[in-house]
N, C-alpha and C positions, 0 to 999 in steps of 0.2 A: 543533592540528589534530584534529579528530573521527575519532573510532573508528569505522569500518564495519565490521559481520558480512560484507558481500561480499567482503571483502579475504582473509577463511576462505576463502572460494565460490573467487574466484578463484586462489592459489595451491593448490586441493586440482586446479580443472582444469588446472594448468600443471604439476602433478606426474602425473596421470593419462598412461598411456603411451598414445600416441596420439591423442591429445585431437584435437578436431576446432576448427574455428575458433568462437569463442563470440562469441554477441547477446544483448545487454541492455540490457530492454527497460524502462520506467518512465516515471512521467510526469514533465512536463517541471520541471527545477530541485531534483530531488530528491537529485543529487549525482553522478550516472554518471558525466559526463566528468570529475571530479578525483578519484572512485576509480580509473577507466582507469588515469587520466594517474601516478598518483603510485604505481599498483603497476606500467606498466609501465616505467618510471627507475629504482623498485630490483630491478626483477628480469630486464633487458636490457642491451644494451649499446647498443643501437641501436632508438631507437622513433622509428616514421615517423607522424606523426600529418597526418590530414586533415580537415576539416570542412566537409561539406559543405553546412551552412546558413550558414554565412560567406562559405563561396567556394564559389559554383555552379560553378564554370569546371572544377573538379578532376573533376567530373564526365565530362568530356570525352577522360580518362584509359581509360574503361569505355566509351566508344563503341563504340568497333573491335571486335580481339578481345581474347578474356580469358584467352586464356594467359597463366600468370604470368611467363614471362620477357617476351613483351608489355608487359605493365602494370608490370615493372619498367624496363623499356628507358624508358616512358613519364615517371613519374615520378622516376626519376633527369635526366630533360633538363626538366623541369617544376622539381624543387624542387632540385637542382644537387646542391652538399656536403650538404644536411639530408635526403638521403636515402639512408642508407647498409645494403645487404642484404648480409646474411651470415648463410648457415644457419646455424640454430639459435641466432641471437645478436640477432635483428632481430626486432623483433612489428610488427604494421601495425592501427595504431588509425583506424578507422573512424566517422567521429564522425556523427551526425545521417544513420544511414545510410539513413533512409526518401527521402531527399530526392535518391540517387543509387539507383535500383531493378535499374543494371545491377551495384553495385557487390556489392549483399547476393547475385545471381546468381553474381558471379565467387568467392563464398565456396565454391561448389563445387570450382572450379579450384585455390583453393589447398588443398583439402581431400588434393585428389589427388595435388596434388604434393609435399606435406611440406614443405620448408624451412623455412618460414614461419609463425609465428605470426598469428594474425587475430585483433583482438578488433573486434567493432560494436556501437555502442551506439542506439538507438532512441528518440526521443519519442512517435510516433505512427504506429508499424506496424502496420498493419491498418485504423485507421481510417479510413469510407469519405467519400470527395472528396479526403483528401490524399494528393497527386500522382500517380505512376503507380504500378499493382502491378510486380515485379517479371514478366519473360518468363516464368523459370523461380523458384519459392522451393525453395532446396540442401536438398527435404527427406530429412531421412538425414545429410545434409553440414556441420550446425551444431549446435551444443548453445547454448538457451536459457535465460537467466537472467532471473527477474523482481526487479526492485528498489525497494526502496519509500526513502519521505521515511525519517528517522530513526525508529525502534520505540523503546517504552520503554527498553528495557533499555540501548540507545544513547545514550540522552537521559539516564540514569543516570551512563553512562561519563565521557559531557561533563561532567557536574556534579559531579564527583570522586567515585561512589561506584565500588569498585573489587571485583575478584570474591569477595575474603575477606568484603566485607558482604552482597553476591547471596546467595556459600556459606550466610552465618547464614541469609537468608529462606530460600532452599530448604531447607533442613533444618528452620525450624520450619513450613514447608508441608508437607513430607513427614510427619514427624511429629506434624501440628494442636497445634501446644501456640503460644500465642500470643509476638508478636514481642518481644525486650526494649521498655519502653514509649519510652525516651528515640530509639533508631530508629524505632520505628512511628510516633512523629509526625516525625518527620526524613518519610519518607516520603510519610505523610500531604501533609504540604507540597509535596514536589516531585509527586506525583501532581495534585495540581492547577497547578504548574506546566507541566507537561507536557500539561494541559486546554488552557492555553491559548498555549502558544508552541508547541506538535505539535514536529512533525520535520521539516521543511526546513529543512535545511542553512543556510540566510543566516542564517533567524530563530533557530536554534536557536546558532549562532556568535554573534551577534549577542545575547543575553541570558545567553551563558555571559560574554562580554567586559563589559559595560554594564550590565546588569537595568535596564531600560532599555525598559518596555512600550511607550510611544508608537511607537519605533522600529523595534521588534517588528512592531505592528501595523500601521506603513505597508510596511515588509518583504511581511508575508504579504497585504493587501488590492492590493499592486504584483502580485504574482504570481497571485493573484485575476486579475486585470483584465489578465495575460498570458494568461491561460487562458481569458476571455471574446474578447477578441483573436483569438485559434486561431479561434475558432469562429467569428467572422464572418471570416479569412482565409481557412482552409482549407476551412471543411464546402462543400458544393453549395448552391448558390444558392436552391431552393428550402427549405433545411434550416439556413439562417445564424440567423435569428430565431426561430425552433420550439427551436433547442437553447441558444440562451441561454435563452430563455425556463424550459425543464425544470432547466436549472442553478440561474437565480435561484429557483427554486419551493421550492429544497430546505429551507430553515430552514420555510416553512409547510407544507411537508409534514411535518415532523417535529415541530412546534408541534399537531398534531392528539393526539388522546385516545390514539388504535390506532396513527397514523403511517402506516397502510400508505399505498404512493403510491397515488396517483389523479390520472390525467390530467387532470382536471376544474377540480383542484385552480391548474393551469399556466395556464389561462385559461378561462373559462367556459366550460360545452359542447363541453371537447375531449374528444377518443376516442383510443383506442390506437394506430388506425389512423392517425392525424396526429400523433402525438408516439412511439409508439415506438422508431422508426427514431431520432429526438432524442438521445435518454437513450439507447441502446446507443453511439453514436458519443461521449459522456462518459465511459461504462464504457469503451469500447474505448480511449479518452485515458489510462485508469488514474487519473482524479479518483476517482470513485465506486465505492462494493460495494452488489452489491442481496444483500437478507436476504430468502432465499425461505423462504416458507409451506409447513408440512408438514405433508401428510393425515393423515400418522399419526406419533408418535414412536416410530421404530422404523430401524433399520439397515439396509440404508443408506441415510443422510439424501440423497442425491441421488437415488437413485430415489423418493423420496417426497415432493420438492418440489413445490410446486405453480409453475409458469412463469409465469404470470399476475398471482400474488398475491406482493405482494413489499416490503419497506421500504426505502429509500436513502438512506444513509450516506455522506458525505465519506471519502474514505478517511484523509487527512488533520484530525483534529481542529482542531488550530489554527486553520486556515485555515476551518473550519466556525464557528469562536466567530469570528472576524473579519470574518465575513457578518451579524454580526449588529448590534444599534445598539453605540451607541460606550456605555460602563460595563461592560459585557461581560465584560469580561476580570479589571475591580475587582470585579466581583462574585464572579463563580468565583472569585478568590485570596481572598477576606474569607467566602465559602461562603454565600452571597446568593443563592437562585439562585430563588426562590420555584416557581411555575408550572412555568417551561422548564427545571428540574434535570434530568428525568428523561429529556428530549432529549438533551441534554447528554454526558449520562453514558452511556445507550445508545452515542451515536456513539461518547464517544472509547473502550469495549470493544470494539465493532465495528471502531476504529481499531488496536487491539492484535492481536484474533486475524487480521483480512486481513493485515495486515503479518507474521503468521505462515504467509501460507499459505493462512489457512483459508477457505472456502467458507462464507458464512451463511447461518444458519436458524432460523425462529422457530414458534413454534406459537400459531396462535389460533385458538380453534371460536366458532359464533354461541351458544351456551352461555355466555358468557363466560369461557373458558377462555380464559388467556393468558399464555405464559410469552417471555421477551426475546429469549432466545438457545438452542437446543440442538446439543451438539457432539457428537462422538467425543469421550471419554473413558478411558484406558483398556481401549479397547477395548469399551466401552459406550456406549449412549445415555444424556448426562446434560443435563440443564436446566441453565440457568441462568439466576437472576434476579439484573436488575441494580439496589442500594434506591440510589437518592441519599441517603434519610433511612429513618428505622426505618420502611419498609411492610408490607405482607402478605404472607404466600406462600401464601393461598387456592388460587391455583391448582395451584401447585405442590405441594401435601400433598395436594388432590386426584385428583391425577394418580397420584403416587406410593401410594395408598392402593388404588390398581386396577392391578397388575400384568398384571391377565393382559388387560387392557383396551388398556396403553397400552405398556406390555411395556419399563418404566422402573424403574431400585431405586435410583436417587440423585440427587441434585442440586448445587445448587452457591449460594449467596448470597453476591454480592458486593456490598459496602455499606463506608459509615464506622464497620465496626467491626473488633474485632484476630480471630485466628485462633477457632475454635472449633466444635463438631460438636453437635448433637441429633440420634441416632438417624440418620435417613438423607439429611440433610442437611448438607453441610458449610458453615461461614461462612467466607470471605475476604476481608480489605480490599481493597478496589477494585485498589490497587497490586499484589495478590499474581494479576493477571489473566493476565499473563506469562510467567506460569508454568506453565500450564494446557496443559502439550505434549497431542498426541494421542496420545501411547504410552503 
């Protein structure tokens, strides 16, 4: 069974005194309802689970009113013995709850009543054309979780590496002195494993059980092709073709020099004005991160993005190498990657830091100034470059060579090489990206 960080997430809100009923939200297949399900059995006596993309009818539950003894009277003559409430010993699992809009409403009701635990979990809330918005959204009245496919460090766990070897990399990150050599290529190896099997849960079970790429990669291009699905099911009728079309765009969007998207790019002579709306309803799915362009590298990076200018990243890696032709995945394990390395390797760091959290951002001027990534750092603005192979940091020594210009004193190079520092640059193996907290 695979390790989830949200199994932290969730037992720190079921100790929280008063917690409120919790939503989490993620794109589809990434693991939500068997994290739900297997932390609410060891830590209830009593879970009443519902789904409401299996079975519309339960919906029917949330019609009327939504008082909670209501909707318990309801559901006990709906689901007979399998629904048993008893404060403070009962949680009510809410599965696929965009799909019942009265039911994320009655989260309020049970906010106010206490007995009862709530947990809901989401594919596609907020996204516009799928189904109805809620009357009211319990805002005040739910605490929101986001949860991604598998993160390295998850993907580590699967693969037997366990916290006493984490402990070793963080310490020699903390301290820049490089990694014993016989781990760093242990490493080495599963970082490009982790290129191309990402973190969905089937795929990532799935090649901890078998190694076993073929079946890997029909795994992730099924779930692919669930996800092109959605989009001609659910979007609005004028917007089913436009955002597949932005979706399939992405590997030639990122096959460019700069990457940055470009409408253009989706079908000849489009504009923003006809595909924007596309490509926000993708991000709103939680497939993609857009990497906004910043006027100046300077804190804080959201007030300096630019909205307009921007790169898009799978947020899942795997499933990005599985869009592409079939060798794909032999090449990344044998390090073949000629041309497309540096796509590649951009996406799956931008697959590490979103899955942290983070907001992206990159810097480019028509100067040719141009750095990958810039984050919060310690409480600083730092760069970073991401080399697939020994490149340049032109731009980056440049930058940092005009302080009071760009208002920058470090950086970050993450490449295929072991730990090490020149002056005010730090080097990390790509692997050691994970570790790049904001604090």
């Amino acid at each position: 069974m695979l390790k989830r960080k949200i199994e932290r997430e969730l037992t720190e809100w079921k100790n929280t005194a008063g917690h409120k009923p919790l939503l989490i939200k993620g794109c589809r297949q990434c693991g939500k309802t068997f994290s739900v399900l297997d932390f609410a059995r060891k830590n209830y006596e009593h879970v009443v689970y519902l789904n409401f993309f299996e079975n519309p009818d339960y919906g029917a539950v949330f019609a009327g009113s939504l008082e909670v003894d209501h909707i318990i009277m309801m559901l006990s003559a709906l689901l007979g013995s399998g629904a048993i409430f008893e404060a403070g010993k009962t949680v009510l699992v809410l599965d696929e709850i965009q799909d019942c809009p009265e039911a994320r409403t009655a989260l309020k009701f049970f906010r106010m009543d206490g007995r009862f635990d709530v947990i809901g979990t989401g594919s596609l809330l907020g996204v516009r054309g799928y189904g109805r918005e809620p009357k009211s959204v319990p805002v005040g009245s739910e605490t929101v979780l986001d949860m991604y496919p598998l993160d390295f460090e998850e993907f580590l766990w699967a693969n037997g590496i366990q916290e006493p070897i984490i402990e070793i990399l963080r310490k020699n990150f903390e301290m820049e002195v490089p990694v014993p050599e016989a781990l760093h290529q242990r490493m080495r190896k599963l970082f490009l494993q982790y290129a191309v099997v990402g973190g969905m849960p089937d795929a990532v079970q799935t090649f901890v059980d078998t190694r076993q790429m073929d079946v890997v990669l029909r795994i992730q291009r099924d779930i692919v092709r669930s996800y092109e699905d959605d989009m001609v099911k659910y979007a609005e009728k004028k917007d089913k073709s436009r955002i597949k079309e932005c979706f399939q765009s992405i590997p030639r969007q990122l096959s460019r020099e700069n990457k940055k998207f470009q409408y253009s790019v989706v079908k000849k002579g489009s504009t923003a004005s006809k595909y924007a709306g596309s490509l926000q309803w993708i991000e709103d799915a939680g497939i993609i991160s857009r990497c906004y362009n910043l006027s100046i590298t300077e804190l804080p990076l959201d007030g300096n993005a630019e909205e307009d200018v921007f790169k898009v990243y799978m947020k899942d890696c795997g499933l990005f190498v599985s869009m592409l032709e079939d060798g794909t995945q032999y090449d990344i394990l044998q390090g073949n990657l000629y041309g497309y390395k540096g796509a590649i390797f951009e996406n799956l760091i931008a697959d590490i830091f979103a899955k942290m959290g983070r907001r992206l951002y990159y810097f480019h001027k028509d100067s040719g100034l141009e750095v990958d990534f810039v984050i919060r750092y310690k409480g600083e603005c730092t760069l970073v470059e991401v080399k697939a192979s020994t490149g340049n940091t032109k731009s980056t020594k440049t930058i940092l060579r005009h302080p009071e210009k760009y208002h920058v004193n470090s950086a970050i190079k993450l490449g295929d090489y072991n730990v090490g520092r020149a002056e005010q640059i730090l080097t990390l193996p790509l692997y050691m990206a994970f570790l790049l907290r904001a604090y």
